[in-house]
C-alpha positions as CSV (number, residue, x, y, z in Angstrom):
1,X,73.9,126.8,110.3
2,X,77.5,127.0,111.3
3,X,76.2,123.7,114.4
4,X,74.6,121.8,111.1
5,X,78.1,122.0,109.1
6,X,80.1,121.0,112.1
7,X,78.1,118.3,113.0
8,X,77.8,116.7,109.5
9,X,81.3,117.4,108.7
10,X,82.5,115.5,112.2
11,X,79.8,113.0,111.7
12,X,81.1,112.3,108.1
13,X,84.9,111.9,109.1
14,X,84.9,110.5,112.4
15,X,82.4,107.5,111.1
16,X,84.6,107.3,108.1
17,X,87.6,106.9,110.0
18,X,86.6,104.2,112.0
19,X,84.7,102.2,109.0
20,X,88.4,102.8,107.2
21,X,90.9,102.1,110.5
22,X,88.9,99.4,112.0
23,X,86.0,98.1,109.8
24,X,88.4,98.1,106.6
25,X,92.1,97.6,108.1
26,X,91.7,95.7,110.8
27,X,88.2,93.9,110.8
28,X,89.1,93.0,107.4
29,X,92.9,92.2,106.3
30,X,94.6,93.0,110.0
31,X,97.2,95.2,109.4
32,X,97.8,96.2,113.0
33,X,97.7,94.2,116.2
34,X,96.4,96.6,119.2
35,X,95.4,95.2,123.0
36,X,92.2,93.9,123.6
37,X,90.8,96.9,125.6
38,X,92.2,99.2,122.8
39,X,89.9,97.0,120.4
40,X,87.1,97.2,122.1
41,X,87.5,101.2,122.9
42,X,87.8,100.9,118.4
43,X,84.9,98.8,118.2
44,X,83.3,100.8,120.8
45,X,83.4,104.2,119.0
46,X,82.8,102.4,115.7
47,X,79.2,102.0,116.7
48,X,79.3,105.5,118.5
49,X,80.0,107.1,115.1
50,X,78.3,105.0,112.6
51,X,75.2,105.1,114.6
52,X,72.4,104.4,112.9
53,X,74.4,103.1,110.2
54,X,76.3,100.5,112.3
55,X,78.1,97.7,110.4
56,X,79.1,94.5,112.6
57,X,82.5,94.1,112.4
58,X,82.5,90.1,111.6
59,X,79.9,90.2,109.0
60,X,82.1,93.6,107.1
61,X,85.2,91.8,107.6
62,X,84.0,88.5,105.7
63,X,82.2,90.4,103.3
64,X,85.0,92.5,102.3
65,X,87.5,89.7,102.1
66,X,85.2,88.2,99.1
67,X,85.0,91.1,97.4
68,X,88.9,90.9,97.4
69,X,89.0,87.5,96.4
70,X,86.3,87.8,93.7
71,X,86.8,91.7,93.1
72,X,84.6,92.7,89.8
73,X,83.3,89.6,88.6
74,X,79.7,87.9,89.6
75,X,80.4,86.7,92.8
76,X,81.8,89.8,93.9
77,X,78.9,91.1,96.9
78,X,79.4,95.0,95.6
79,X,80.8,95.1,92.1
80,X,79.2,98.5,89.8
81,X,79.9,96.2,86.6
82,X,76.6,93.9,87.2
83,X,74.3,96.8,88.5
84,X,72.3,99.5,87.1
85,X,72.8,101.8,89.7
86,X,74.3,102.6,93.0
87,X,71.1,101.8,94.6
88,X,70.9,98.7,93.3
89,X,74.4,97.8,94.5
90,X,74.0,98.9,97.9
91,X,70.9,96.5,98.5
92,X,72.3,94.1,97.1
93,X,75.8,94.0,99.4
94,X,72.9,95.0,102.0
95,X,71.4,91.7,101.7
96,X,74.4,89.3,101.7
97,X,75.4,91.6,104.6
98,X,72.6,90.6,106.6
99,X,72.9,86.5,105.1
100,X,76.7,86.6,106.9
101,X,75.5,89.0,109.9
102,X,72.7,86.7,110.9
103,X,74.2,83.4,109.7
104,X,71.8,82.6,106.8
105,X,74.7,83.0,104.4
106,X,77.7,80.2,105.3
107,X,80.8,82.2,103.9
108,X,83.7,79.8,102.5
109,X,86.6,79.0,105.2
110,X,88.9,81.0,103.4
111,X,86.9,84.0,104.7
112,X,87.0,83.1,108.4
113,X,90.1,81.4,108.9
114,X,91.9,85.0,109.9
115,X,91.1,86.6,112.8
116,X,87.5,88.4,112.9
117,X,86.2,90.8,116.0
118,X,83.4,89.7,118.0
119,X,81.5,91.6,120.7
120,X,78.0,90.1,120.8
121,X,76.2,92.1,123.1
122,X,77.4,95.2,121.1
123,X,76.5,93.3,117.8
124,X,73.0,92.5,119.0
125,X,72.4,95.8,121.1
126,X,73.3,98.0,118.4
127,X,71.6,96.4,115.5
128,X,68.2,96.5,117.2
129,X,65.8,98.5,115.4
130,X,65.4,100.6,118.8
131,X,68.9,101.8,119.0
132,X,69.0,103.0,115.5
133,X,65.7,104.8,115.6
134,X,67.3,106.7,119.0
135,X,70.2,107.8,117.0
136,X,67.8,108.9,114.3
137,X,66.1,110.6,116.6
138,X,69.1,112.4,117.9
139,X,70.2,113.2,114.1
140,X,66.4,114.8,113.8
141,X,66.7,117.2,117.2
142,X,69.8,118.8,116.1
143,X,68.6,119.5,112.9
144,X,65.3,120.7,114.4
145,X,66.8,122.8,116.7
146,X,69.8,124.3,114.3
147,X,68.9,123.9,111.0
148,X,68.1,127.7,109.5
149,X,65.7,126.4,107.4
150,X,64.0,123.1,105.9
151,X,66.4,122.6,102.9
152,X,68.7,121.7,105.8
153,X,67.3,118.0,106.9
154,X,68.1,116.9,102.5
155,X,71.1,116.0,104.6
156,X,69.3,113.9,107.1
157,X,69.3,110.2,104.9
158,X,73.1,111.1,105.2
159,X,73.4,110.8,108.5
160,X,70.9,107.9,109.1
161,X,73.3,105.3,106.9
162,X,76.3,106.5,106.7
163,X,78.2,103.8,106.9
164,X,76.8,102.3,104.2
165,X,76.7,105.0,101.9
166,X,80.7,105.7,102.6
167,X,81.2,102.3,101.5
168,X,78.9,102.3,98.8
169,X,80.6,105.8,97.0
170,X,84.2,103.7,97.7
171,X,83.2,100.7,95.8
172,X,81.0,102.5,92.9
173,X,83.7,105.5,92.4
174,X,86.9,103.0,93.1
175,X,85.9,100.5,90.1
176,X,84.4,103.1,88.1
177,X,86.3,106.4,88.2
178,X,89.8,107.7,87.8
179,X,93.1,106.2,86.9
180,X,95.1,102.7,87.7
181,X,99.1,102.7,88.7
182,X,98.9,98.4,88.5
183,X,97.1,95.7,86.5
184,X,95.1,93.8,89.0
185,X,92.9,91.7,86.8
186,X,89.7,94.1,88.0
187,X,88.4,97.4,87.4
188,X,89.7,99.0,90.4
189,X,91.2,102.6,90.1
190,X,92.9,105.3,92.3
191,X,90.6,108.8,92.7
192,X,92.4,112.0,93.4
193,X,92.0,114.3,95.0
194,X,88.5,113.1,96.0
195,X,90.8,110.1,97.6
196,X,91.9,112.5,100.4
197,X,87.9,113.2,101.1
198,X,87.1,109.3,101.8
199,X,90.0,108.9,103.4
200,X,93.1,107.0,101.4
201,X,89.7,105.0,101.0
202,X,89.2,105.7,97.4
203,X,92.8,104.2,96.4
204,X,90.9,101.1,95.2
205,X,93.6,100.4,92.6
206,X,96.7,100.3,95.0
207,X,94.9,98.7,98.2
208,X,94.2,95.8,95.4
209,X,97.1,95.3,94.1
210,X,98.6,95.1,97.3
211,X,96.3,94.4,100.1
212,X,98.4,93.5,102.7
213,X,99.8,97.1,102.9
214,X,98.1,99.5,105.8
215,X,99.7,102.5,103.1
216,X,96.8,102.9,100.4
217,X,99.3,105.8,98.5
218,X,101.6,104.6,96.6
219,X,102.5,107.6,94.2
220,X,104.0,111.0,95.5
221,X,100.6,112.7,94.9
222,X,98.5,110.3,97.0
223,X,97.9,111.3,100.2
224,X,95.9,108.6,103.0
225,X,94.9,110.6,105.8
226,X,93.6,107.0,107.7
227,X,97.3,105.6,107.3
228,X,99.0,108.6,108.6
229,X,96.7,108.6,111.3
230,X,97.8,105.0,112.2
231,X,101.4,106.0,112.4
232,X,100.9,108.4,115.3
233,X,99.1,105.7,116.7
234,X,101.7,103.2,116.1
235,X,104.1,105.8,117.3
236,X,102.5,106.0,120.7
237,X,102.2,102.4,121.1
238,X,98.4,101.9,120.8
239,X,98.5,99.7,118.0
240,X,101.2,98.0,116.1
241,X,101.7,98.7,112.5
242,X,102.2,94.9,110.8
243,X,105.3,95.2,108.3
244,X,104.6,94.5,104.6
245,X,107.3,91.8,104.5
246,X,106.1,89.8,107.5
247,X,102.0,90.3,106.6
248,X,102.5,89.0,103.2
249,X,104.2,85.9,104.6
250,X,101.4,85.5,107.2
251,X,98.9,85.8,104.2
252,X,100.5,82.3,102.5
């Protein structure tokens, strides 16, 4: 039992960190600059951890830039207001996903104009049906041989599409749920504490209001483990952290 925990609990967080660090941070709004082999050791480990669940960086990063630009109205691609259910939301964003990730879907300029990561052999290789079915597999055998008992693989789907589901319960809970420190012109609202659990990810209200800041916490209460994180990391000189000041006037 104690194997089963450990593994979903570092499954969990280590493919959360990299969908929030890179998928979200950098893929998306670039709030760091790192070297190119540091980049690919991120987008490396990105696929690592999401496994089965792995979202190309290039398609996430244009897909999350229009949710910014049309946050919570209809041409947002994962707003709660317009579905019934999470389910519903999820294939939905799953479909335009798959429209940007295989081309079908032209997104607007404005979308691709910043810089987006690319590594096609990784992008092809890991979206192929066989790789995720290994990692499935993999999921399966540990379960199989640690699991005390059957109730155990409920948590199976988990692993499976985790990515997805992490940034499904962001955009569902961070429209929905909790409280709002600005007036954005959207539903988006700051969750606490379950903010700390996802990450700083669930700080919907502040990274709206102010995108272009790698901090998600704004109020003394708010803690984002993901930006603390990339301070160490800035401290040691594997990425550098973009000031507000200067992203903002990059942004223009």
């Amino acid at each position: 039992m104690v194997v089963i925990i450990v593994f979903f609990l570092c499954h969990w967080f280590l493919s959360l960190f990299f969908h929030s660090f890179f998928l979200h941070r950098y893929a998306s709004h670039q709030l760091y600059t790192t070297h190119k082999n540091w980049e690919r050791f991120f987008y490396f480990s990105t696929w690592l951890t999401q496994g089965s669940s792995f979202l190309v960086p290039r398609a996430y990063g244009v897909l999350h830039r229009m949710h910014h630009e049309y946050s919570d109205t209809e041409k947002d691609p994962h707003s709660p207001h317009f579905f019934k259910d999470i389910w519903q939301m999820m294939w939905h964003t799953a479909k335009v996903f798959t429209q940007i990730r295989t081309g079908e879907k032209q997104p607007e300029p404005q979308f691709t104009k910043e810089y987006l990561p690319k590594w096609d052999l990784l992008d092809r290789w890991g979206n192929t049906l066989l790789v995720r079915l290994v990692f499935m597999a993999a999921y399966t055998t540990i379960y199989i041989i640690f699991a005390p008992n059957y109730w155990w693989f409920l948590l199976l789907p988990i692993h499976f599409l985790m990515g997805p589901i992490q940034g499904a319960v962001v955009n569902w809970c961070g429209h929905k749920y909790g409280y709002s420190n600005y007036s954005n012109g959207d539903h988006s609202r700051n969750s606490t504490p379950w903010g700390v659990l996802l990450m700083g990810e669930l700080f919907q209200n502040n990274h709206h209001y102010e995108k272009n800041s790698a901090n998600f916490a704004m109020k003394w209460f708010e803690f984002d483990t993901t930006y603390l994180i990339m301070r160490v990391l800035n401290k040691v000189r594997i990425i550098k952290l973009i000031p507000l000041e200067i992203k903002n006037q990059q942004s223009r």
